[in-house]
N, CA, C and O atoms as a Tinker XYZ file with bonds, in Angstrom:
   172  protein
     1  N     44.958000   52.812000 -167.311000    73     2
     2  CA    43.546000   53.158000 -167.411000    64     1     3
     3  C     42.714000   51.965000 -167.863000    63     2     4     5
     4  O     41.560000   51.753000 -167.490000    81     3
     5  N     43.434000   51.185000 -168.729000    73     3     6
     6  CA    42.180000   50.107000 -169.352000    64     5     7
     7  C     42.511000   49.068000 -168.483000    63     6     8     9
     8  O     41.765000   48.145000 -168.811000    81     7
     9  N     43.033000   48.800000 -167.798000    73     7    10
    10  CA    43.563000   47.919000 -166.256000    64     9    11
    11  C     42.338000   48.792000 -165.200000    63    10    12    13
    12  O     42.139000   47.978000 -164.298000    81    11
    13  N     41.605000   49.829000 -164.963000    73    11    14
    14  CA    40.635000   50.208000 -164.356000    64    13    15
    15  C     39.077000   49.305000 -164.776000    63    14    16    17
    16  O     38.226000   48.675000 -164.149000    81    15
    17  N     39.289000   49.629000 -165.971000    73    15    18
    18  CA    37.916000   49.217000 -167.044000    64    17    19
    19  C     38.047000   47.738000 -166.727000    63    18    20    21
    20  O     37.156000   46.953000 -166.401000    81    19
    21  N     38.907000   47.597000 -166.837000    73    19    22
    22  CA    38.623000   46.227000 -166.950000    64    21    23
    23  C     38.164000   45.414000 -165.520000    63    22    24    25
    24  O     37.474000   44.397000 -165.448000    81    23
    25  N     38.720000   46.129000 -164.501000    73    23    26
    26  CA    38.086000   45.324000 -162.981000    64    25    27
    27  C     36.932000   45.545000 -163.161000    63    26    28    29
    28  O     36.307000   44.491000 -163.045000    81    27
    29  N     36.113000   46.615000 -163.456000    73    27    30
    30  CA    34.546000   47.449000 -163.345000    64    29    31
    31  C     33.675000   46.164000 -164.059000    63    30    32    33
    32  O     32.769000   45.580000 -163.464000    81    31
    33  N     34.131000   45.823000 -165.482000    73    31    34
    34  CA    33.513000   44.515000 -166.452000    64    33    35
    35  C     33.459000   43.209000 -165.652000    63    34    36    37
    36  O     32.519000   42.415000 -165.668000    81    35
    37  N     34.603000   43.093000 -164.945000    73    35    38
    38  CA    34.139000   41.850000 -164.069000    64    37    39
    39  C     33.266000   41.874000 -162.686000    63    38    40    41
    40  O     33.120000   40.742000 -162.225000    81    39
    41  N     32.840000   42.602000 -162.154000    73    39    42
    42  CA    31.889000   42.952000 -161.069000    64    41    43
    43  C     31.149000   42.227000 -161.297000    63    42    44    45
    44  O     30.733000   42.417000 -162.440000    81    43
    45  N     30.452000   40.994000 -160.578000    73    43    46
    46  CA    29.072000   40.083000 -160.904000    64    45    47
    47  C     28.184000   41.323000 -160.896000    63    46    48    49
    48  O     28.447000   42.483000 -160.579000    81    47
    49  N     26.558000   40.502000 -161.527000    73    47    50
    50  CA    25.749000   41.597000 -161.658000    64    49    51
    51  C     25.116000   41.399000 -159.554000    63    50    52    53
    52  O     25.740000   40.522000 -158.957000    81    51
    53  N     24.498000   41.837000 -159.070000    73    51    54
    54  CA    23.533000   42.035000 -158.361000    64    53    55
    55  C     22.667000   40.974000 -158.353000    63    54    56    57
    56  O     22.194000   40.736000 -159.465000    81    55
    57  N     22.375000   40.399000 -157.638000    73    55    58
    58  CA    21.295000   39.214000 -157.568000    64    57    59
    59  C     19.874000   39.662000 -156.002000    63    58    60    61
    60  O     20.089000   39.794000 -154.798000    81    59
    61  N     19.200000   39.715000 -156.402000    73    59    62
    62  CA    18.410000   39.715000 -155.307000    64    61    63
    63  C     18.235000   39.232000 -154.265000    63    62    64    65
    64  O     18.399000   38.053000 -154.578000    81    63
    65  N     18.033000   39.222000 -153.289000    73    63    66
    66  CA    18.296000   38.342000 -151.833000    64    65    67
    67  C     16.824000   37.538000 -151.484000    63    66    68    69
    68  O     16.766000   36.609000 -150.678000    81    67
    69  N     15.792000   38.002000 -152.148000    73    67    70
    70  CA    14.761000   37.500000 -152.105000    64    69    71
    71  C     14.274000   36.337000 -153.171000    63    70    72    73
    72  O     14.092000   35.170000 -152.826000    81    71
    73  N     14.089000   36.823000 -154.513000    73    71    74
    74  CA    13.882000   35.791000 -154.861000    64    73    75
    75  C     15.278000   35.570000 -155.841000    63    74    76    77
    76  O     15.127000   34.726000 -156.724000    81    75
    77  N     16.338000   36.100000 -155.793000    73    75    78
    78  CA    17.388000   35.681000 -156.784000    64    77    79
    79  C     17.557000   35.879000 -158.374000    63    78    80    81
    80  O     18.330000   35.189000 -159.038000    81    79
    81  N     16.982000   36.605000 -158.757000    73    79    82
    82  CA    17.105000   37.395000 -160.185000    64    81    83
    83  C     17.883000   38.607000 -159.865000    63    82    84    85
    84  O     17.947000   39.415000 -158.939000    81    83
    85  N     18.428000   38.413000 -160.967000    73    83    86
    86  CA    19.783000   39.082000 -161.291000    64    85    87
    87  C     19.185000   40.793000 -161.423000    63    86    88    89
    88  O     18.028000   40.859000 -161.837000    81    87
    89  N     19.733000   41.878000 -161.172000    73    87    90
    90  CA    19.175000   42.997000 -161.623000    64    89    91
    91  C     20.549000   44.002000 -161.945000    63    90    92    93
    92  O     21.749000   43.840000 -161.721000    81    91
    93  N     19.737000   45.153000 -162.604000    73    91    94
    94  CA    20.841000   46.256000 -163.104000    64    93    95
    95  C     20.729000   47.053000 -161.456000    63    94    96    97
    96  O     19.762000   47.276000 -160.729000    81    95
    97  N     22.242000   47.338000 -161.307000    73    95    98
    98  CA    22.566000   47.982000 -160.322000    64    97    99
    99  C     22.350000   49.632000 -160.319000    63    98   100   101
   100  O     22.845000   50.329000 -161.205000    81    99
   101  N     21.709000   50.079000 -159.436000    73    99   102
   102  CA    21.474000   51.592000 -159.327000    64   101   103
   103  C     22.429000   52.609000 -158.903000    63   102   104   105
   104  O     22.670000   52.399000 -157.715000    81   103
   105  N     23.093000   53.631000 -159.338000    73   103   106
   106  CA    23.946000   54.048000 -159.011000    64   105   107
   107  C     23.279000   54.452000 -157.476000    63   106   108   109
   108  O     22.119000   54.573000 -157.083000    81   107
   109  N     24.916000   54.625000 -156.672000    73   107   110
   110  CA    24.581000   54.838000 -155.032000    64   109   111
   111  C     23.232000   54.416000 -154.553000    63   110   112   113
   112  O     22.513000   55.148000 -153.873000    81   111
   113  N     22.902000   53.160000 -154.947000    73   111   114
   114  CA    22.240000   52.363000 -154.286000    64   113   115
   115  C     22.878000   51.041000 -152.927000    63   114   116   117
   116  O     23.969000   50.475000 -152.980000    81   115
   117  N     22.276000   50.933000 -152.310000    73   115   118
   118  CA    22.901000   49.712000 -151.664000    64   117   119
   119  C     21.654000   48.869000 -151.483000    63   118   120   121
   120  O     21.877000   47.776000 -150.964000    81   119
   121  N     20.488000   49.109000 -151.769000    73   119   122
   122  CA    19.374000   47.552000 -152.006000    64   121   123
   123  C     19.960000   46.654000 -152.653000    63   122   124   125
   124  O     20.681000   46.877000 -153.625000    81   123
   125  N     19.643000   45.239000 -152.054000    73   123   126
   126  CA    19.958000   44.021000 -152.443000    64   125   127
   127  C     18.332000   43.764000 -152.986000    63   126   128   129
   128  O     18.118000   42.625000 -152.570000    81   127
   129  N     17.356000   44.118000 -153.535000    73   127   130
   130  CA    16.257000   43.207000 -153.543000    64   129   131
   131  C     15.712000   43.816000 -154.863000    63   130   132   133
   132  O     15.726000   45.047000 -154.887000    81   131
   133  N     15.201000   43.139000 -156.044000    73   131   134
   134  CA    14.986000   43.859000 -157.319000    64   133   135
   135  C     13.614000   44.638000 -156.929000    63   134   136   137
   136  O     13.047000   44.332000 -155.880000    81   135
   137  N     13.059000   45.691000 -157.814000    73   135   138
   138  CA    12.275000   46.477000 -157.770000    64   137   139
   139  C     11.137000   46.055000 -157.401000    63   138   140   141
   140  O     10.304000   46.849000 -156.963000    81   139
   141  N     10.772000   44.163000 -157.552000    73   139   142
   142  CA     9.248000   43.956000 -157.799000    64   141   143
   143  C      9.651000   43.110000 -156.016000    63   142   144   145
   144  O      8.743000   43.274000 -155.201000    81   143
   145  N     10.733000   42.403000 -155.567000    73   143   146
   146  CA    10.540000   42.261000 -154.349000    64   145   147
   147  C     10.808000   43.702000 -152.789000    63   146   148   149
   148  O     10.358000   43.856000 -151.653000    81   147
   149  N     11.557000   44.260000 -153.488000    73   147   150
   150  CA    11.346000   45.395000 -152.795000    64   149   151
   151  C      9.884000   46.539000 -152.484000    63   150   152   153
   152  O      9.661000   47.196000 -151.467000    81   151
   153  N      9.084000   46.458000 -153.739000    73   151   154
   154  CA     7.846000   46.764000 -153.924000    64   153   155
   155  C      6.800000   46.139000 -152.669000    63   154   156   157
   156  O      6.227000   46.788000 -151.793000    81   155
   157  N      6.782000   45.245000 -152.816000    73   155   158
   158  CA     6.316000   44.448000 -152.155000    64   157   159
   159  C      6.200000   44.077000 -150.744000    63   158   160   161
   160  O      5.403000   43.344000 -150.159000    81   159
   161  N      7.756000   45.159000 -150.128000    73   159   162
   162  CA     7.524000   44.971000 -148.715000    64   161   163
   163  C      7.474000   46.331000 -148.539000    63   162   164   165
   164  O      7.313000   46.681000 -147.370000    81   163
   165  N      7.573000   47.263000 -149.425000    73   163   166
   166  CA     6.688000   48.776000 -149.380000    64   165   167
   167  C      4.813000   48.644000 -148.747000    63   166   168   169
   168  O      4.307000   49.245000 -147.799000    81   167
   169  N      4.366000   47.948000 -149.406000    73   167   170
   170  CA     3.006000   47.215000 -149.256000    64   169   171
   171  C      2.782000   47.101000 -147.773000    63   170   172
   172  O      1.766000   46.555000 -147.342000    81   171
């Protein structure tokens, strides 16, 4: 079990594809783009 936990801790975080800041991942999400560049092509 702590051989589970422990792959999950190494997962890089999420980086944005737009401008490259790192973000918290959304559960069952699959956007690559943080909230304020994704916003933005809502627009």
């Amino acid at each position: 079990m702590i051989m589970n936990l422990d792959f999950y801790k190494r997962i890089p975080q999420k980086e944005c594809r737009e401008c490259g800041e790192h973000f918290e991942e959304q559960a069952e999400s699959y956007i690559y783009e943080c909230e304020r560049c994704f916003g933005l092509k809502e627009e």
